[in-house]
N, C-alpha and C positions, 0 to 999 in steps of 0.2 A: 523577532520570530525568524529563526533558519529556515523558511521554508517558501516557498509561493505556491498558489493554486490555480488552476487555469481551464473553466468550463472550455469543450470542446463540443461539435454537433453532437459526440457519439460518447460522450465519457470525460473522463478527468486525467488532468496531467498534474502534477505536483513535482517541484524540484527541491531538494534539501542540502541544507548544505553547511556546513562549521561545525560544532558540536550539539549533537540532536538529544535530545532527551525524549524519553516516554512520553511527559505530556503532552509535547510539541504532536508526536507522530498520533498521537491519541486525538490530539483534538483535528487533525487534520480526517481521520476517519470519520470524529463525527459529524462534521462538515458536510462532507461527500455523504453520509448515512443522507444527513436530517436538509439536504437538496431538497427543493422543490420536484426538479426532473430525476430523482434518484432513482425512479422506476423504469424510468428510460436509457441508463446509462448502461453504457454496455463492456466497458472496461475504465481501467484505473493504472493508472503508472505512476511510480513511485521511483524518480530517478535521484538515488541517492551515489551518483559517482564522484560528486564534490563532499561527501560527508569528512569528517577527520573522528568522529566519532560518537559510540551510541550510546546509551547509559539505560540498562532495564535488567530487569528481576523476572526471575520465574512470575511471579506473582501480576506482572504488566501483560505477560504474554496471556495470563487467561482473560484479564481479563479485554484483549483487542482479541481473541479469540470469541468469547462470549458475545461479546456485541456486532463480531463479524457475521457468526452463525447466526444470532436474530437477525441481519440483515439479510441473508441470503431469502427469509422468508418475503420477502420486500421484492427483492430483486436479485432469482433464483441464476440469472444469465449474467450477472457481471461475473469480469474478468478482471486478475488484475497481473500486473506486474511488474516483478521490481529490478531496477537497474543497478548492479551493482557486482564491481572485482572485489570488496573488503571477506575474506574470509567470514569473520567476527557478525557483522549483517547478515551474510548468505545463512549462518548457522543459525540465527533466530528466525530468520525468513522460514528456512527448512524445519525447524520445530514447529513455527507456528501451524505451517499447510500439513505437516504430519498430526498433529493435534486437529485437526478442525477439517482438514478434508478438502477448506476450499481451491479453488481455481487460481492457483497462484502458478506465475509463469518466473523463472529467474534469470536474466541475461546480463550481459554486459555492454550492450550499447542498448543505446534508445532508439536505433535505426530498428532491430533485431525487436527489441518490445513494441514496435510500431508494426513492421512485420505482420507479427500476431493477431493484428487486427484487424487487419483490411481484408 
């Protein structure tokens, strides 16, 4: 598994890293969804600056689109955001929050996505 996850008082940190694939980032969503404290979480960070690479299809993006918008119904106040210089990420990043509306922040340090929430 590329990835670790990491409950915080206030939300979730996630690091990824080597070559990532859809599932991988899918099932980390639903993780973070199907939390016990999911109603309480108030952000999500998604530091993908060690990635080497991503692997998805139109078809992945709806549907982490879909299950992201039924979450919001859950937990209308999360924030997330993702870390990351890779051009190629940033453009599905930005497809996805154009498609779906949510509260997606983009930056390049984790300092800057921490930032955002304090």
């Amino acid at each position: 598994m590329p990835y670790t996850m990491r409950k915080e008082p206030h939300g979730v940190f996630k690091t990824f890293w080597g070559c990532v694939s859809y599932s991988e980032i899918f099932d980390s969503i639903l993780a973070v969804h199907s939390d016990p404290d999911f109603e309480r979480f108030s952000y999500s960070i998604y530091d993908m600056l060690q990635v080497e690479s991503f692997v998805s299809s139109p078809g992945h993006l709806l549907d982490i689109a879909a299950h992201s918008v039924g979450a919001r119904y859950t937990n209308p106040s999360l924030k997330v955001a993702l870390v990351s210089t890779d051009a190629g990420i940033i453009d599905v990043v930005s497809k996805l929050k154009d498609r779906t509306r949510l509260d997606i922040s983009i930056v390049s340090t984790v300092e800057a996505a921490r930032t955002l929430f304090q």
